[in-house]
C-alpha positions as CSV (number, residue, x, y, z in Angstrom):
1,X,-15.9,-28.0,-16.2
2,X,-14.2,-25.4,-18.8
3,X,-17.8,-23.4,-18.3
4,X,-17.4,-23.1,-14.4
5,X,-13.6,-21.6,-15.1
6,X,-15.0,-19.1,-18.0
7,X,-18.0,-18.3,-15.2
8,X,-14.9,-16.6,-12.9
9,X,-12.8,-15.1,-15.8
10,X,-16.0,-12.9,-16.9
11,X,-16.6,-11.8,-13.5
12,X,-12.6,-11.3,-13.0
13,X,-12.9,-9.5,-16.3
14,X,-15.7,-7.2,-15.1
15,X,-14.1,-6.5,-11.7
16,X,-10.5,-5.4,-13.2
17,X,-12.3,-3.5,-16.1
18,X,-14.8,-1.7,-13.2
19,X,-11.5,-0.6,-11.3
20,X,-9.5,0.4,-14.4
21,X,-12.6,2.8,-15.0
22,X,-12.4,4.2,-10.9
23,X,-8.9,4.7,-12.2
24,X,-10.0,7.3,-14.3
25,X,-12.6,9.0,-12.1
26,X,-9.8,10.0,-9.9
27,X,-8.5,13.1,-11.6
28,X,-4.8,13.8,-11.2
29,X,-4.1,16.7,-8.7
30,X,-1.3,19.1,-8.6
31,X,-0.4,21.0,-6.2
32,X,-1.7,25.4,-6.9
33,X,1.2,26.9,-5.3
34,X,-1.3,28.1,-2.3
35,X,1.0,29.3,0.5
36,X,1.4,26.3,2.9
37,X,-1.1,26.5,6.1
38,X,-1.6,23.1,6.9
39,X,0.4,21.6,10.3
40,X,1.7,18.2,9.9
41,X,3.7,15.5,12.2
42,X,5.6,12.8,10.4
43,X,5.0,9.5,12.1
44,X,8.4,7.0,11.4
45,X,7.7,3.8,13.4
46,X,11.5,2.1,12.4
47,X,12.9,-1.2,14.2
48,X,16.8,-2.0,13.1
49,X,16.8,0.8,9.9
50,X,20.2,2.1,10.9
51,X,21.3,2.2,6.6
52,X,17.9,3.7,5.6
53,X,16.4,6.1,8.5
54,X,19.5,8.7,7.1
55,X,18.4,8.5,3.4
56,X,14.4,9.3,4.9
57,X,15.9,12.3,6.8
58,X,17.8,13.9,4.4
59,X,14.5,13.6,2.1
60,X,12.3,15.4,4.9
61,X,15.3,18.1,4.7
62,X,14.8,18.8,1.0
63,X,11.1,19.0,1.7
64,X,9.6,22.7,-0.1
65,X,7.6,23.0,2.9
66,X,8.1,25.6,5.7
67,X,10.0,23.9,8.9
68,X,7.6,25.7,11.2
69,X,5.0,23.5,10.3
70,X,5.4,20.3,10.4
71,X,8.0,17.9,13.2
72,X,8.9,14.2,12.6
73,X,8.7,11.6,15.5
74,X,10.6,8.4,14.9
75,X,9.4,6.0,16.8
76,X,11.8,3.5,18.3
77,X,10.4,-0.2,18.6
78,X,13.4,-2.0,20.1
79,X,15.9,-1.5,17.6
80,X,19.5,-3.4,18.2
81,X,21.2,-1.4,15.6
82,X,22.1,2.7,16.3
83,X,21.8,5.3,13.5
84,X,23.6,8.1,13.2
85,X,21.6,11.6,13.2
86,X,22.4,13.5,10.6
87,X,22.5,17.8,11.2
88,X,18.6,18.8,10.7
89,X,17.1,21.7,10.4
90,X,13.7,20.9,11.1
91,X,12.1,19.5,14.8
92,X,12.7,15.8,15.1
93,X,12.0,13.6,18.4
94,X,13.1,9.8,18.9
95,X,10.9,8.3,21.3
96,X,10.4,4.1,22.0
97,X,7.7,2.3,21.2
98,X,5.3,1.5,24.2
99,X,4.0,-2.2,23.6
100,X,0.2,-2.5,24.2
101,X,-0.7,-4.5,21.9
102,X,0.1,-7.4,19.5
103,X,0.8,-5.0,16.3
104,X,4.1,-3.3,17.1
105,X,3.5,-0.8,14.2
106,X,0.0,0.1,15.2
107,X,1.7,0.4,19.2
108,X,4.0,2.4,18.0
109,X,1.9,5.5,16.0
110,X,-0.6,5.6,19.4
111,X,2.8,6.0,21.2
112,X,3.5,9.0,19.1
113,X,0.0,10.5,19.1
114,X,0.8,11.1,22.5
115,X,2.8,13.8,21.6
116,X,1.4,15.1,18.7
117,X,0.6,18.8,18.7
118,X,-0.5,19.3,15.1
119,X,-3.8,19.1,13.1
120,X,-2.8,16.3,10.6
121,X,-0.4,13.5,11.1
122,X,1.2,11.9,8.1
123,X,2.8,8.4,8.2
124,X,5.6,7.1,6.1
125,X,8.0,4.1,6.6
126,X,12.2,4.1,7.3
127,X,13.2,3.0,3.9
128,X,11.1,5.7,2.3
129,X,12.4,8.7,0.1
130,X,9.6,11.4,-0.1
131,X,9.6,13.9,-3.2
132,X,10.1,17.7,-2.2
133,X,6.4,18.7,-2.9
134,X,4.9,16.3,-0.7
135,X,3.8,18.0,2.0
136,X,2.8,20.9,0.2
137,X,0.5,18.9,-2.7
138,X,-1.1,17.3,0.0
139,X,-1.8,20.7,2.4
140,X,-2.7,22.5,-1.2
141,X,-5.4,19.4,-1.5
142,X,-6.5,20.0,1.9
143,X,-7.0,23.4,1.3
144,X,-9.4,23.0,-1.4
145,X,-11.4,19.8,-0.1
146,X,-13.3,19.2,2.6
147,X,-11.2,16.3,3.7
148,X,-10.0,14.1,7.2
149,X,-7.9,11.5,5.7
150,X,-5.9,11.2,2.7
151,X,-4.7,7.9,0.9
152,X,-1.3,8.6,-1.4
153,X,0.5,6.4,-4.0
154,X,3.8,4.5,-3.1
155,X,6.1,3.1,-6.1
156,X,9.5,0.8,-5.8
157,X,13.0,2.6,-6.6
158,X,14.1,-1.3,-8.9
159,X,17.1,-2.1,-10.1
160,X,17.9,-4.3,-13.1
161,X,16.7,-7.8,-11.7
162,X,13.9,-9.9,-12.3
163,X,13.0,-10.4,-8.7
164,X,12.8,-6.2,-8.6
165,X,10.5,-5.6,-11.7
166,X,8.5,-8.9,-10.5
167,X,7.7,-6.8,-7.3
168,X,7.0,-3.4,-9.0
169,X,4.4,-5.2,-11.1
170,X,2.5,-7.0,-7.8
171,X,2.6,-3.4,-6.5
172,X,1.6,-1.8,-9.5
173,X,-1.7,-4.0,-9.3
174,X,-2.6,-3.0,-5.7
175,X,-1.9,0.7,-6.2
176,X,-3.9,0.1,-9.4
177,X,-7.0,-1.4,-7.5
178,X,-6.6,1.1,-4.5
179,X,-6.9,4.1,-6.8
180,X,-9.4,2.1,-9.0
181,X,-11.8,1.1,-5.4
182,X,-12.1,4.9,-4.9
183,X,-13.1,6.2,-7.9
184,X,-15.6,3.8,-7.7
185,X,-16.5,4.9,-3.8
186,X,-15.5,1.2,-3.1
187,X,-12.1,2.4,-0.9
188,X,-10.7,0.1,0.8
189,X,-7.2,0.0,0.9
190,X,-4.4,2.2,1.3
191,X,-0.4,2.3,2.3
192,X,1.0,3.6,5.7
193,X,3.6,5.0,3.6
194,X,2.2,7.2,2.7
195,X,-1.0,7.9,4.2
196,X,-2.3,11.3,6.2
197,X,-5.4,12.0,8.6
198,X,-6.6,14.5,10.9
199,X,-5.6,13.8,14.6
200,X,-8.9,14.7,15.8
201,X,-10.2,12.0,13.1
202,X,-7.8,9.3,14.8
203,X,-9.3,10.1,18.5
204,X,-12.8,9.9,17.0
205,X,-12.0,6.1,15.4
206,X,-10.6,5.2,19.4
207,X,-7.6,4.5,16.9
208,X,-7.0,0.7,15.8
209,X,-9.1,-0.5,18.7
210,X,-11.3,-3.5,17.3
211,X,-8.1,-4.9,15.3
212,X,-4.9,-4.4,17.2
213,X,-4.6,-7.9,17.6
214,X,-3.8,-8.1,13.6
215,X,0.2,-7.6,13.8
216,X,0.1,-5.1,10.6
217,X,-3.0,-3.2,9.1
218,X,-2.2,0.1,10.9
219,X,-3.5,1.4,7.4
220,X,-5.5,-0.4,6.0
221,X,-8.4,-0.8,9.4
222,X,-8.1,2.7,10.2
223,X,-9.2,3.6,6.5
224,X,-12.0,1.4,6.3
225,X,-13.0,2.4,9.7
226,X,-13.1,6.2,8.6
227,X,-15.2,5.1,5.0
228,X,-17.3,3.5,7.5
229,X,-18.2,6.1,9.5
230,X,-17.1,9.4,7.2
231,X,-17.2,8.1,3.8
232,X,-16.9,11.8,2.2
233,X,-14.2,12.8,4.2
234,X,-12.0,10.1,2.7
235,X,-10.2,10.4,-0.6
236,X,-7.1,10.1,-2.9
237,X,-4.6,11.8,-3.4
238,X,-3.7,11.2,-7.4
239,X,-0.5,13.3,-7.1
240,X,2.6,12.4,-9.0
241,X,4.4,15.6,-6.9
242,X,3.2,13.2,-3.8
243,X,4.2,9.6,-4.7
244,X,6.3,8.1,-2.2
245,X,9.5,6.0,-3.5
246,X,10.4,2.8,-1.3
247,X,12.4,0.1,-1.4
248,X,11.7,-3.5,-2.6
249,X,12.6,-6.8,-0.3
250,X,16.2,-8.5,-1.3
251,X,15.2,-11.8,-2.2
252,X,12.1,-14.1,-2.8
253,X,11.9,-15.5,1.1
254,X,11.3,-11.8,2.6
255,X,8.6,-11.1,-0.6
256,X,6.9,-14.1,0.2
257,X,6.5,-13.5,4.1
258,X,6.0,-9.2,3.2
259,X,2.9,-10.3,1.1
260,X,1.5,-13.3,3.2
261,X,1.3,-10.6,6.3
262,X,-0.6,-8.3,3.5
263,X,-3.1,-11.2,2.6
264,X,-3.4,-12.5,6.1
265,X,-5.2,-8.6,6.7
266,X,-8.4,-9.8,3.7
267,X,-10.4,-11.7,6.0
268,X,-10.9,-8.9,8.9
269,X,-11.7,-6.7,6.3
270,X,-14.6,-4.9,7.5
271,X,-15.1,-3.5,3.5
272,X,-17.6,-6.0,1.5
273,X,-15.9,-4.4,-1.7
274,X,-12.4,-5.6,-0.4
275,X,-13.5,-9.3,1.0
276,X,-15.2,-9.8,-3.1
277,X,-12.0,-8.3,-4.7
278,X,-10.0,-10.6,-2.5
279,X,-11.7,-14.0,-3.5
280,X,-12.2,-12.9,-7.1
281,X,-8.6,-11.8,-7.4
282,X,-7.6,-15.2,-5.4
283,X,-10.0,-17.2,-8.0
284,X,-9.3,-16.3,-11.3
285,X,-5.2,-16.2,-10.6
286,X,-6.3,-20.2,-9.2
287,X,-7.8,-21.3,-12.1
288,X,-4.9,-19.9,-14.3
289,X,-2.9,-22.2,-12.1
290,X,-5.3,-25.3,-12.5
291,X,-5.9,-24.6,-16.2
292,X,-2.2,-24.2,-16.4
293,X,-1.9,-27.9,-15.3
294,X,-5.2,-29.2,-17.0
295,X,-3.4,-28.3,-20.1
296,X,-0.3,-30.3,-19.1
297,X,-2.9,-33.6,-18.6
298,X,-4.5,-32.8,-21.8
299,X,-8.1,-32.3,-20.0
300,X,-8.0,-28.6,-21.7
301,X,-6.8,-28.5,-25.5
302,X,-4.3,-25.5,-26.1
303,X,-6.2,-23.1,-27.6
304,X,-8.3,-22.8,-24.5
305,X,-6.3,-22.5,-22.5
306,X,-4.4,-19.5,-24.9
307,X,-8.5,-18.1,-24.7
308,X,-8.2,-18.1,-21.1
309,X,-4.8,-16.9,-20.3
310,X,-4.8,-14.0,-23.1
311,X,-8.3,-12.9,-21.8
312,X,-6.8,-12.4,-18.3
313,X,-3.6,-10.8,-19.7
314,X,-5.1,-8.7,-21.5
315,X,-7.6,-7.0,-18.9
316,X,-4.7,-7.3,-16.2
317,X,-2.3,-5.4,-18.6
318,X,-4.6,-2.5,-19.3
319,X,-4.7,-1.9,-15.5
320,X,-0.9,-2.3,-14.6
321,X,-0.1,0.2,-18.1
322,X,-2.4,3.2,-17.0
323,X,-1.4,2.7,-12.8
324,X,2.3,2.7,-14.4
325,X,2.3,5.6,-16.5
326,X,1.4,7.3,-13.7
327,X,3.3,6.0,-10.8
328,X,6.4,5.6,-12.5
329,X,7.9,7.4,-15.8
330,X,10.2,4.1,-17.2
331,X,8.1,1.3,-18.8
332,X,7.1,-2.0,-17.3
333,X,9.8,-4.7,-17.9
334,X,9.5,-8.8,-17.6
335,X,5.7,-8.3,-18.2
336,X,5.0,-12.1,-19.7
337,X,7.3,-13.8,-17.7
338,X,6.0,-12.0,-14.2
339,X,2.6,-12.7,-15.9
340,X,2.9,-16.5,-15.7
341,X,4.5,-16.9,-13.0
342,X,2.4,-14.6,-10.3
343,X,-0.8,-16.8,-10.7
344,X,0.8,-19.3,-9.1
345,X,2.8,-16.7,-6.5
346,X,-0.6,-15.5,-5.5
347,X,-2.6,-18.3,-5.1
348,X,0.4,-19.9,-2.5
349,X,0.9,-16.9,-0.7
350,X,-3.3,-16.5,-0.6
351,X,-3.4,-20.2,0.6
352,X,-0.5,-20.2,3.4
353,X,-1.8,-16.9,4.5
354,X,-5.2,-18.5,6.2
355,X,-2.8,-21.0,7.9
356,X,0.6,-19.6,8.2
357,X,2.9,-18.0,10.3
358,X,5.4,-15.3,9.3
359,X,8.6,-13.0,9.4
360,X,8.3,-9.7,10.0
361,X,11.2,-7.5,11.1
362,X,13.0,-10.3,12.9
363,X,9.7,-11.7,15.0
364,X,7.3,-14.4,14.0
365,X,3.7,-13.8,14.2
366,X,1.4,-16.4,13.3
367,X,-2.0,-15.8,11.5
């Protein structure tokens, strides 16, 4: 029995250590100080963001990036809350979201693709900050790759609480394996806040047709259809001048439901690479759980359980330490006691999520 458990530990062991080397075949881009020539539109789907849509603005108003080039279109989807509009001095449009489909997020980008006039379109979410270089690292990067889509790095703005560092961590591991999949040319996942492609490439795709009936994934499909079809034209963008700064949920409830609608996405992954990671990932934080309670029943002795646990530490630490050096430039805090206790997060949210419904901007959408 104890042999079965250390079977999925050595495989979990090789799969972390196999994207904690990807992590270091993506080299670390900054931005040359090329004059900006790249045309973007900023996509904002927003429902009921009246407190955050003002802090995103003012960002894209501190952006070192000529206003003659790129617009923002915030698009409305049914929002009972008004915002105030802040004095601009770039071109921003507020259009509503035209429901097709049973994904308002993914309705709401082909509503603004309808008015897009530029080459690339670049998506980020309401309660989003965006650094001042960020369009400009990511035009520079265009400008000297042959690229159609580009995957950036998101990273939480915490304050002092458990609950906060807790979530930086669980996102410190996906942007970890995201990086990690594509320096491996395994890609497979990505963040729609902050995520770029060309709008020709979008057209191509026929958009999120295939999936739409998958409430979120608006990122996450398109990419792997694009690998799919253009593999080469697909990359990261490892550019701290680019990482995008959001906010984490307020309390344990909204966390749970945020990452069972993330989960619920694995099995309509069309990537092979993705579906493994998934179950692997799923497995070896499982058997944490049941050695955890083997050792409480005395079928495992303590020291192998210690074997175990350290073993799975250890390789998950070495990937959370390099992703967090670079996403963020303050240490990582409540490391053991996050440690122990996301195993058994995971494997609940991983188990409700094939049955399930959830919350998701004041809506329930079942699996």
């Amino acid at each position: 029995m104890t042999f079965g458990f250390f079977e999925i530990l050595t495989i979990y062991a090789i799969t972390i250590s196999s994207l904690i080397y990807g992590f270091f075949k993506v080299k670390k881009y900054q931005n040359k100080g090329l004059s900006p020539k790249t045309s973007f539109t900023i996509i904002v789907p927003f429902r009921n963001e009246a407190e955050n849509l003002p802090i995103l603005l003012e960002s894209f108003s501190k952006l070192n990036y000529p206003t003659y080039l790129f617009e923002v279109i915030l698009v409305d989807d049914a929002s009972n809350e008004k915002f105030r509009l802040s004095i601009i001095d770039y071109k921003l449009s507020i259009i509503d979201n035209i429901r097709l489909s049973k994904s308002p997020k993914k309705d709401a980008i082909v509503t603004a693709m309808q008015h897009v006039k530029t080459d690339w379109v670049i998506t980020t979410d309401a309660d989003c900050i965006v650094p001042e270089n960020w369009l400009l690292t990511f035009d520079n990067y265009i400008q000297e790759n042959s690229v159609s889509m580009l995957a950036g790095a998101v990273t939480y703005q915490c304050e002092n609480s458990f609950l906060d560092h807790f979530q930086q961590l669980d996102l410190t591991s996906l942007q970890g394996a995201t990086i990690g999949s594509f320096g491996i040319n395994k890609g497979f996942m990505c963040n729609g806040a902050n995520f770029a492609y060309k709008k020709s490439l979008f057209e191509t795709l026929n958009g999120f047709e295939g999936n739409d009936k998958i409430a979120s994934g608006d990122d996450v499909f398109l990419l792997q259809k694009a690998i799919e079809k253009f593999p080469k034209e697909v990359l990261y963008l490892k550019a701290a001048e680019a990482i995008v700064i959001t906010k984490p949920t307020e309390n344990w409830r909204d966390l749970f439901y945020q990452r069972v609608r993330w989960a619920a996405k694995t099995s309509s992954y069309k990537s092979a690479f993705g579906k493994f990671l998934g179950l692997i990932v799923f497995f070896g934080n499982l058997s944490f759980v049941i050695g955890f309670f083997f050792l409480l029943f005395g079928i495992w002795s303590y020291p192998i359980f210690v074997i175990f646990a350290f073993t799975k530490f250890l390789v998950d630490y070495m990937l959370l330490y390099f992703t967090n050096k670079f996403l963020t430039k303050t240490r990582i805090k409540s490391l053991l006691l996050s440690s122990l206790l996301y195993p058994f997060f995971s494997s609940t949210v991983a188990l409700y999520s094939l049955f399930g419904s959830y919350k998701w901007k004041d809506r329930q959408f079942k699996k």
